[in-house]
C-alpha positions as CSV (number, residue, x, y, z in Angstrom):
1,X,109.7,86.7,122.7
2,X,109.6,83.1,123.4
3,X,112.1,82.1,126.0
4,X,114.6,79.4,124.5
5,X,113.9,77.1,127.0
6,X,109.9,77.1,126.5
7,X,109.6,73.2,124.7
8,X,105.8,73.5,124.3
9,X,103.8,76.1,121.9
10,X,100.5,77.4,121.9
11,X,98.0,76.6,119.6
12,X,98.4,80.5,118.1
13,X,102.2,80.1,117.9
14,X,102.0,77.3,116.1
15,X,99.1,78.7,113.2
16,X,101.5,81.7,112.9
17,X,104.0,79.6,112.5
18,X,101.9,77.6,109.9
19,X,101.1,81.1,107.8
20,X,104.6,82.2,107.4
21,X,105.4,78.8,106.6
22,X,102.8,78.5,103.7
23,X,104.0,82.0,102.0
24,X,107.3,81.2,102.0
25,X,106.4,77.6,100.5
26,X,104.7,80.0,97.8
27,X,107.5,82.2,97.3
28,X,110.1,79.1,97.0
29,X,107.3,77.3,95.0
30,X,107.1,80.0,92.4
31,X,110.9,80.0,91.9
32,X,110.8,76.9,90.8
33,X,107.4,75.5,89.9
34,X,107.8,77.3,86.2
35,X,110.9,75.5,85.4
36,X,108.8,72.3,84.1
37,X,106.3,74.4,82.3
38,X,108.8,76.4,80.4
39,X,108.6,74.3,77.3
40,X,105.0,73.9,77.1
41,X,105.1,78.2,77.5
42,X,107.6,78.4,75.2
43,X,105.6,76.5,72.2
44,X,102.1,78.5,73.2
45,X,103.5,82.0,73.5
46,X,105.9,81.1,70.9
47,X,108.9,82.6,72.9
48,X,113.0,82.0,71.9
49,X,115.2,80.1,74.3
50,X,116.6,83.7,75.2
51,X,113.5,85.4,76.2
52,X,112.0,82.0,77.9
53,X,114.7,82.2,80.5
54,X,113.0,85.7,81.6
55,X,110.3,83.6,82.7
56,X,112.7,82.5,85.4
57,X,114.8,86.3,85.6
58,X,111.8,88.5,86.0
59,X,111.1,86.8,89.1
60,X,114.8,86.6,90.2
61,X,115.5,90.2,88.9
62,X,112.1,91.5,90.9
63,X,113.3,89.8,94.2
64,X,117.0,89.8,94.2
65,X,116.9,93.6,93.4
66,X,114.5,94.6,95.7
67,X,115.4,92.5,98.9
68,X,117.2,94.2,100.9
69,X,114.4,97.2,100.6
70,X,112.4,95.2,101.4
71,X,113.8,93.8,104.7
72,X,114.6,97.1,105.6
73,X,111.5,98.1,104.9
74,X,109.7,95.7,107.1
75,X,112.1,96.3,110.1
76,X,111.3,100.4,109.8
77,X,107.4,100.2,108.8
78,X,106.5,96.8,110.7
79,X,106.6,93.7,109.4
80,X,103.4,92.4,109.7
81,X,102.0,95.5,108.0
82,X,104.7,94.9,105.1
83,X,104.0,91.0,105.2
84,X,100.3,91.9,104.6
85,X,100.6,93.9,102.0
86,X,102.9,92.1,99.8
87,X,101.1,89.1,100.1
88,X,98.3,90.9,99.0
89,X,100.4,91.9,95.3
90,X,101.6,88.8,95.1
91,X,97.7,87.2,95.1
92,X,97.3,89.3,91.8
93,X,100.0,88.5,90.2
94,X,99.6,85.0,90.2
95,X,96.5,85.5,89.1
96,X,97.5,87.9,86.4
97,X,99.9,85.6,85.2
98,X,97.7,82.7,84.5
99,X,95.4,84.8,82.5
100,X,97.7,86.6,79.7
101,X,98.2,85.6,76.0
102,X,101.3,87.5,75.7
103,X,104.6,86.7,76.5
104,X,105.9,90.1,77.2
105,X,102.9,90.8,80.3
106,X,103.6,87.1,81.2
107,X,107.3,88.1,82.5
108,X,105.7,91.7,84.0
109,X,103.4,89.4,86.2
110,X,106.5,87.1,87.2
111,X,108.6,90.6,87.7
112,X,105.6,91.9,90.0
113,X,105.3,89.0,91.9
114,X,109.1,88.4,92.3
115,X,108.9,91.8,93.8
116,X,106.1,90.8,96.1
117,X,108.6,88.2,97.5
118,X,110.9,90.5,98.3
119,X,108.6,91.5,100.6
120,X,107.1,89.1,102.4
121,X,110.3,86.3,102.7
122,X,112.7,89.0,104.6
123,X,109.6,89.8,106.7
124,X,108.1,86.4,107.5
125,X,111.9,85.4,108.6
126,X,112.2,88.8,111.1
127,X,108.8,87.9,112.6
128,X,110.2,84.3,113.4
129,X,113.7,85.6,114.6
130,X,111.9,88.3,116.6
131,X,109.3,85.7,118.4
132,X,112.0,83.0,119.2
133,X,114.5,83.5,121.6
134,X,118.2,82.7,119.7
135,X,118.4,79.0,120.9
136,X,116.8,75.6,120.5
137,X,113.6,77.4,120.2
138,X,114.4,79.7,117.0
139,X,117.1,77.2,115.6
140,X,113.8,74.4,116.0
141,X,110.9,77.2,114.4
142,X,113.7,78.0,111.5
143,X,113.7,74.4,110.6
144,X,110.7,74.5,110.3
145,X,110.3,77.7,108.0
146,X,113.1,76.6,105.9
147,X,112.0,73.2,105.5
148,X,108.7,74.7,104.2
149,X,111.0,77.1,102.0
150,X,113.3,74.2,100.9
151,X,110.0,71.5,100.3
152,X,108.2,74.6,98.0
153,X,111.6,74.8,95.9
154,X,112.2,71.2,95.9
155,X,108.6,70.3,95.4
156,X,108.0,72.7,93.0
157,X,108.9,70.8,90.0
158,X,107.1,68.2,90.8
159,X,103.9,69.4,91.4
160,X,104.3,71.5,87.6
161,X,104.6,68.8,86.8
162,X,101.4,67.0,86.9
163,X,99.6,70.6,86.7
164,X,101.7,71.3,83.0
165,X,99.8,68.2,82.0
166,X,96.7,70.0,82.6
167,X,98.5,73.3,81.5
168,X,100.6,75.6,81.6
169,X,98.5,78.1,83.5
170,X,97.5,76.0,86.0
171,X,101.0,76.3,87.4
172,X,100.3,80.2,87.9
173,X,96.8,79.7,89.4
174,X,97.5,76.9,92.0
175,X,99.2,79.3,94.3
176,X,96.0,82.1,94.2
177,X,93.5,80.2,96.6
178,X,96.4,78.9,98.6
179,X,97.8,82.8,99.7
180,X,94.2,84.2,99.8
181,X,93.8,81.5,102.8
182,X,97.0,82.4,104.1
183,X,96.4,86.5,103.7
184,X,93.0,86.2,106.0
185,X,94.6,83.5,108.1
186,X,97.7,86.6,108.7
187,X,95.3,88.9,109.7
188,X,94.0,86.8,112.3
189,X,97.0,85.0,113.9
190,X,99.8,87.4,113.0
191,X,100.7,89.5,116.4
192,X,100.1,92.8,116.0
193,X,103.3,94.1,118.1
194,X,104.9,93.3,114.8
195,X,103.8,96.0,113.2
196,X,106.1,98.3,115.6
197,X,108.6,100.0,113.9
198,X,111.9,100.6,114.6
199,X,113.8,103.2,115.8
200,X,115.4,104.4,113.0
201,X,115.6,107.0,110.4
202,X,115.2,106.9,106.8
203,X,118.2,106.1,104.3
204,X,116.6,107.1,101.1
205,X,119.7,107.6,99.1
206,X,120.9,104.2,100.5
207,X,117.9,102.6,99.1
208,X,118.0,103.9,95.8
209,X,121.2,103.1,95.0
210,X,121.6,100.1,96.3
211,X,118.0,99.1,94.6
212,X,119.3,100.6,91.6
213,X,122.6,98.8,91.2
214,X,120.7,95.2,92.4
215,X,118.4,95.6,89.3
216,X,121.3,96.9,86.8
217,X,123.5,94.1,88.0
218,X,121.0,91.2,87.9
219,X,119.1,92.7,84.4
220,X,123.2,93.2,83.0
221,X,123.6,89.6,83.4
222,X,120.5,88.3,82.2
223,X,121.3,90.2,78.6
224,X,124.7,90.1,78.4
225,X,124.1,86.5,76.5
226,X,122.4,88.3,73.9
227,X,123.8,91.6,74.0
228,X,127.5,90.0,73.9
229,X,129.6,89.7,77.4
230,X,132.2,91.9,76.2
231,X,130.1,94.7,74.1
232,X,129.9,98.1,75.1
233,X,126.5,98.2,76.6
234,X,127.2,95.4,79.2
235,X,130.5,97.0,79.7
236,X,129.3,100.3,80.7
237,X,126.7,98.7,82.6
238,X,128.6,96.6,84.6
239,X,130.7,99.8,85.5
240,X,127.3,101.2,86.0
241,X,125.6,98.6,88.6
242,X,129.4,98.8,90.1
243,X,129.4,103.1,90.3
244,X,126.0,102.5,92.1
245,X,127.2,99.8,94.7
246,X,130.2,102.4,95.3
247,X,128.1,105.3,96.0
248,X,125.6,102.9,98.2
249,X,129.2,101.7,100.8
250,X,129.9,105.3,100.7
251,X,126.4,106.6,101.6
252,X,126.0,104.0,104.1
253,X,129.3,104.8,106.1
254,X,128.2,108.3,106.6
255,X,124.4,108.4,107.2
256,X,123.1,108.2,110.9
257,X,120.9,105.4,110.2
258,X,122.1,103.4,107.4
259,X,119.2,101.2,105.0
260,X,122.5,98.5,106.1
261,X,124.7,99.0,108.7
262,X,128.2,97.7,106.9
263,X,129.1,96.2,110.2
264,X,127.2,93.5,109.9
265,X,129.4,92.0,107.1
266,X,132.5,91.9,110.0
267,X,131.0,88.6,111.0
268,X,132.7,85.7,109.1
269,X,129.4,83.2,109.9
270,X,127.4,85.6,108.1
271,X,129.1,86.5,105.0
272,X,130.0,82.1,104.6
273,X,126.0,82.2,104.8
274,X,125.8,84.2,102.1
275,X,128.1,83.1,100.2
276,X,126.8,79.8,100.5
277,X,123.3,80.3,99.6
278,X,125.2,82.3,96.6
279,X,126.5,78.9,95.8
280,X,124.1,76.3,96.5
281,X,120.7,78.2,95.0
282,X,123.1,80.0,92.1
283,X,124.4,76.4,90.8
284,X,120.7,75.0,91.3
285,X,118.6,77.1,89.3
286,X,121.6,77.1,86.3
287,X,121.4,73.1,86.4
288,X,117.6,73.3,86.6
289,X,117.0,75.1,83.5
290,X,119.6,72.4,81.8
291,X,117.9,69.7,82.9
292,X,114.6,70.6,81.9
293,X,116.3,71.1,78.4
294,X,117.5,68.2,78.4
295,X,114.8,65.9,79.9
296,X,112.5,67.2,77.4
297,X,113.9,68.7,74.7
298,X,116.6,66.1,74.0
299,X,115.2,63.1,75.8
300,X,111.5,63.7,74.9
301,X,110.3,63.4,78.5
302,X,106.9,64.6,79.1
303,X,106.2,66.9,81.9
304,X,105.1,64.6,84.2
305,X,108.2,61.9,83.4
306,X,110.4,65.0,83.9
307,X,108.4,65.6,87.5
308,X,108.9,62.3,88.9
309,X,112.6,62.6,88.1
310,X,112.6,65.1,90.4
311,X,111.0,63.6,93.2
312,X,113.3,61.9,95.5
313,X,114.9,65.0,96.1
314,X,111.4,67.2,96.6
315,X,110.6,64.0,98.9
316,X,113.8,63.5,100.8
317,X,113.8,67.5,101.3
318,X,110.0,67.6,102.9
319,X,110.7,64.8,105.2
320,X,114.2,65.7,106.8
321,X,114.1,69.4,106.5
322,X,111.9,69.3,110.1
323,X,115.3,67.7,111.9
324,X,117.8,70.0,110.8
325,X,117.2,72.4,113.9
326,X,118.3,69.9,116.5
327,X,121.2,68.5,114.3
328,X,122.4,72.5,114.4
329,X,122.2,72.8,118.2
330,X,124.4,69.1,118.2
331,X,126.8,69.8,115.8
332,X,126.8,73.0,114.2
333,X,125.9,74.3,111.2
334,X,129.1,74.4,110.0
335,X,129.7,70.8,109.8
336,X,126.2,70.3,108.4
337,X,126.6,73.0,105.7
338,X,130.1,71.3,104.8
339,X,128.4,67.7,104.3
340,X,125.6,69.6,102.0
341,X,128.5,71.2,99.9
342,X,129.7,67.7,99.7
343,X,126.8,66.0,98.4
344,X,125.9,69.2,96.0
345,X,129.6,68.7,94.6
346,X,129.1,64.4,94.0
347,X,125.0,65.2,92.4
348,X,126.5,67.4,89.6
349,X,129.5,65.2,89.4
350,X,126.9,62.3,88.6
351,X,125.1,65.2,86.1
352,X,128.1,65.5,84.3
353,X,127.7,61.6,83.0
354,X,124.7,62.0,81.1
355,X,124.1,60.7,77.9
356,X,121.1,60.0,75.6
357,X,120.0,56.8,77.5
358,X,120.7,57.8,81.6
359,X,120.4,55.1,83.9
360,X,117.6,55.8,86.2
361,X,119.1,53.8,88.8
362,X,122.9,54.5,88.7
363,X,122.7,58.3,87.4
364,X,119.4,59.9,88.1
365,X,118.0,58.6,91.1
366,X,121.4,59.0,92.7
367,X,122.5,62.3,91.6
368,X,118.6,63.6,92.7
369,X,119.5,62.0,96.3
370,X,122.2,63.9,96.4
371,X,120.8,66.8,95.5
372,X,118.2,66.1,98.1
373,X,120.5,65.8,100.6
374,X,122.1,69.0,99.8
375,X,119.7,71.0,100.0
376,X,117.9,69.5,103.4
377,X,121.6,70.0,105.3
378,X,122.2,72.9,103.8
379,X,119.4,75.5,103.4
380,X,118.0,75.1,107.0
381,X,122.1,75.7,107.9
382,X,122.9,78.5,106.3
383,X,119.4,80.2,107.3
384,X,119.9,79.8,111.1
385,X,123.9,81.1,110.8
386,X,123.0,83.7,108.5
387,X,120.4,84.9,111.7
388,X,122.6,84.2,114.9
389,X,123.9,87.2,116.4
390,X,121.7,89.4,114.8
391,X,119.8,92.0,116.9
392,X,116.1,92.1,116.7
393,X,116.2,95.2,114.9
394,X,118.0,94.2,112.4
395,X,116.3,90.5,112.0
396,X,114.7,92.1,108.2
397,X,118.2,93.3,107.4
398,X,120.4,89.8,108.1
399,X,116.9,88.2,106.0
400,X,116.7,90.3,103.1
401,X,121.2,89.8,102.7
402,X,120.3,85.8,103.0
403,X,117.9,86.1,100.6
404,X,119.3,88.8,98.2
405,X,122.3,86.5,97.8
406,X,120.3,83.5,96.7
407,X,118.5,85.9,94.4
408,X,121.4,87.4,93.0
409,X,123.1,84.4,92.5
410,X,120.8,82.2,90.8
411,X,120.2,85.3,88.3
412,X,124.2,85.2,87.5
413,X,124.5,81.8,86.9
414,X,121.2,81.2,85.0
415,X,122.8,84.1,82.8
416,X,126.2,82.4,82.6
417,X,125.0,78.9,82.3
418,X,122.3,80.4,79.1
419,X,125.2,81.7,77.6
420,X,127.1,78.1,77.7
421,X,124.0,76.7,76.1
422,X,123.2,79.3,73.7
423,X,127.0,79.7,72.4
424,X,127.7,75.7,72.1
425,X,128.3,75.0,67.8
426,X,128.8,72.0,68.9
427,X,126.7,69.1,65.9
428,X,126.4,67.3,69.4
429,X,123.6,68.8,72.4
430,X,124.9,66.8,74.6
431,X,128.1,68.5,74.6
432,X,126.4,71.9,75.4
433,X,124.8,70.0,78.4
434,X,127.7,69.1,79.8
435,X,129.4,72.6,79.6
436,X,126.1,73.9,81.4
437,X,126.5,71.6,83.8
438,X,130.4,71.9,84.2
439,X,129.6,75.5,85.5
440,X,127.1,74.3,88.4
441,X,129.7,71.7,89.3
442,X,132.6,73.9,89.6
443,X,130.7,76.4,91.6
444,X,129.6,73.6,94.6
445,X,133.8,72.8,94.2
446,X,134.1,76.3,95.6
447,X,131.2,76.4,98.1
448,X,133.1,72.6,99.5
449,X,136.1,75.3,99.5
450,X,134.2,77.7,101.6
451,X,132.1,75.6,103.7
452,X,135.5,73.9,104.8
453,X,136.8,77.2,106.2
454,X,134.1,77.6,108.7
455,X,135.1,74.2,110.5
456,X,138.1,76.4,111.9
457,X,137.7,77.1,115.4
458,X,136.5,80.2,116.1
459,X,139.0,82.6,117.9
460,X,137.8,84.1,121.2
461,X,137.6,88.1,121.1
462,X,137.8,90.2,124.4
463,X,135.1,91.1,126.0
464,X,134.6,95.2,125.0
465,X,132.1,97.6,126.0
466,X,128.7,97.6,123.5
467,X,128.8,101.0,121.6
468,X,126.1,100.4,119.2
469,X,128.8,100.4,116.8
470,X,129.7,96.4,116.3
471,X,126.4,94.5,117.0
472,X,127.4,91.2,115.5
473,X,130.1,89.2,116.9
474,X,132.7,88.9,114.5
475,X,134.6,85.5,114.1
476,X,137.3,83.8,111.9
């Protein structure tokens, strides 16, 4: 491991560095890069507003269930061995889905390669929290990573943007050539020590059920617009994905070598990470899929109009992401994941004002600023707290919670917002868009709430004796 107080990187740490960076800039790329194509897909393949927003679940409903497998899975079978091989799925995927006709395999392919994320981002995270000592040195290479993460997501929309003008399927292709580099540059510059597994058993009934109640839970969501929230097959699923969770605490409280060791959740740092990636990616995606509604649906946009609306945030994102590790070591991630919450809070406050001729310069461009901001405090934050305190062993575990949370969340509130836009009678559209948006504002209300509690100063506990037992420091 590199020693915190190591400044300057070799050349091989830094192309590493560089590969992990460029797959998760894929994997946060193909989150969001769809989101401007959807129209265009939805007038070729013909597809109702419904089923287009599986476009966006099958990806969210492949990785959010599947996560925490897989970062378990990389910290038990080696994670370069488990980076490689997802990566590998995920090339054929991407290339799958620019090829099909029909809608029905075009969601498989996004399902598949949502899947193949699940993989690689818990993985690529616990080879960068296993190489870098807990410090400046990780807190600077996670800036890094995320920024890469948070530019993909932010950027993504921009960059479908100009490639929806050449078509839709361009925005599935792009990525191929760009991972096939990155697969052979892995196999070259990835360390092989991380394919050493740990020492620790196999939970199989731990990962089946909690894999099992992931994917009811997320797939319960997505349908419960069209199924109805309150009939009896989302009831008795929602009891379903909930039995399943049950049986997974209970399995993992008794098992020598749980798939998550429930301890890990006594560390209040770590479950305000989660909750705040909850939050922050959960309100995004829902407010994404408005606003590409609304920009070209209502307002006529074309793709690449609706792109450079999103630029100032993709742009402010790529450039400040990079600083975020030494703001954390001066003032804590708590304070910069407050100030994030803030700014998400004031961009949908600004959302909520649109109307069928938004001022670019008093509405748009502010609110994407905002947004910006946000997200460049804010994801690199929540990242490093959601890491700290972690042992190396369980580096895939804290990664694939971070990550499942996102997941999870931005499949709830896709489902929730859907079923605002869907349900709205309303003879006006723009009263639909501001109910959607209403429901993304209100959440970054509660992740303000949230964020604020972690300014507290954190109690000192008394030094005990390490059992094994409580591995994470636990804090107010």
């Amino acid at each position: 491991m590199l020693s915190s107080t190591e400044e300057r990187w070799d050349a091989r740490l830094w192309a590493a560095l560089a590969v992990l960076c460029a797959v998760i800039f894929l994997d946060a790329l193909d989150v969001s890069m769809v989101g401007v194509a959807l129209p265009s897909i939805q007038a070729d393949l013909g597809l109702s507003t419904s089923a287009l927003q599986w476009v966006v679940s099958g990806y969210v409903l492949g990785y959010g269930g599947l996560l925490l497998l897989g970062g378990r899975t990389a910290d038990l079978l080696g994670r370069r061995r488990v980076f490689l091989a997802a990566l590998a799925v995920f090339v054929f995927a991407s290339l799958l889905g620019g090829l099909v006709n029909d809608g029905t395999l075009l969601i498989a392919a996004r399902f598949v390669k949502g899947v193949s994320a699940a993989f690689t981002a818990p993985a690529a995270l616990s080879i960068i929290t296993t190489t870098f000592a807990e410090g400046p040195a990780r807190n600077r290479a996670l800036s890094v990573f995320t920024a890469s993460g948070a530019s993909g997501f932010s950027l993504g929309l921009v960059i479908s943007g100009f490639l929806t003008e050449l078509g839709w399927r361009w925005t599935f292709l792009m990525p191929v050539p760009v991972a096939i580099i990155a697969l052979f540059a892995a196999l070259k510059f990835l360390p092989k020590r991380h394919e050493e597994r740990a020492e620790s058993g196999h939970d199989l009934v731990g990962a089946v059920t909690i894999t099992a109640s992931m994917l009811l839970l997320v797939f319960t969501v997505v349908e419960a617009p069209a199924a109805g929230w309150f009939s009896l097959r989302t009831i008795a699923s929602l009891v379903g994905a909930a039995v399943l969770l049950g049986l997974f605490v209970l399995t993992e409280s008794k098992v020598r070598h749980p798939l998550v060791r429930l301890g890990i959740l006594r560390s209040g740092p770590i479950v305000r990470a989660n909750l705040g990636l909850v939050i922050l990616f959960g309100s995004y995606v829902g407010f994404q899929f408005v606003a590409m509604q609304y920009f070209q649906n209502f307002l006529h946009w074309s793709a690449l109009e609706t792109a450079l609306a999103f630029l100032p945030a993709g742009v402010l994102v790529a450039v400040t992401s990079t600083k975020m590790g030494s703001l954390a070591d001066r003032f804590g991630t708590g304070r910069l994941i407050a100030i994030g919450s803030a700014s998400l809070a004031g961009a949908f406050a600004l959302f909520l004002r649109v109307d069928a001729n938004p001022s670019l310069g008093t509405l748009i461009i502010p609110g994407m600023v905002l947004l910006g901001i946000a997200f460049a405090l804010s994801f690199p934050s929540l990242n490093i707290q959601a890491t700290n305190g972690v042992a190396d062993d369980e580096q895939g575990l804290a990664s694939g919670l971070l990550n499942t949370s996102g997941q999870v969340g931005g499949a709830i509130v896709l489902a929730v917002v859907t079923a605002v836009l869907t349900s709205n009678t309303s003879a006006n559209p723009l009263d639909a868009f501001h109910a959607a948006i209403m429901v993304s504002a209100i959440l970054a209300v509660v992740g303000l709430l949230v964020a604020l509690t972690g300014l507290r100063r954190p109690r000192a506990l008394p030094e005990v004796e390490d059992t094994g037992e409580d591995r994470v420091l636990e804090t107010v």
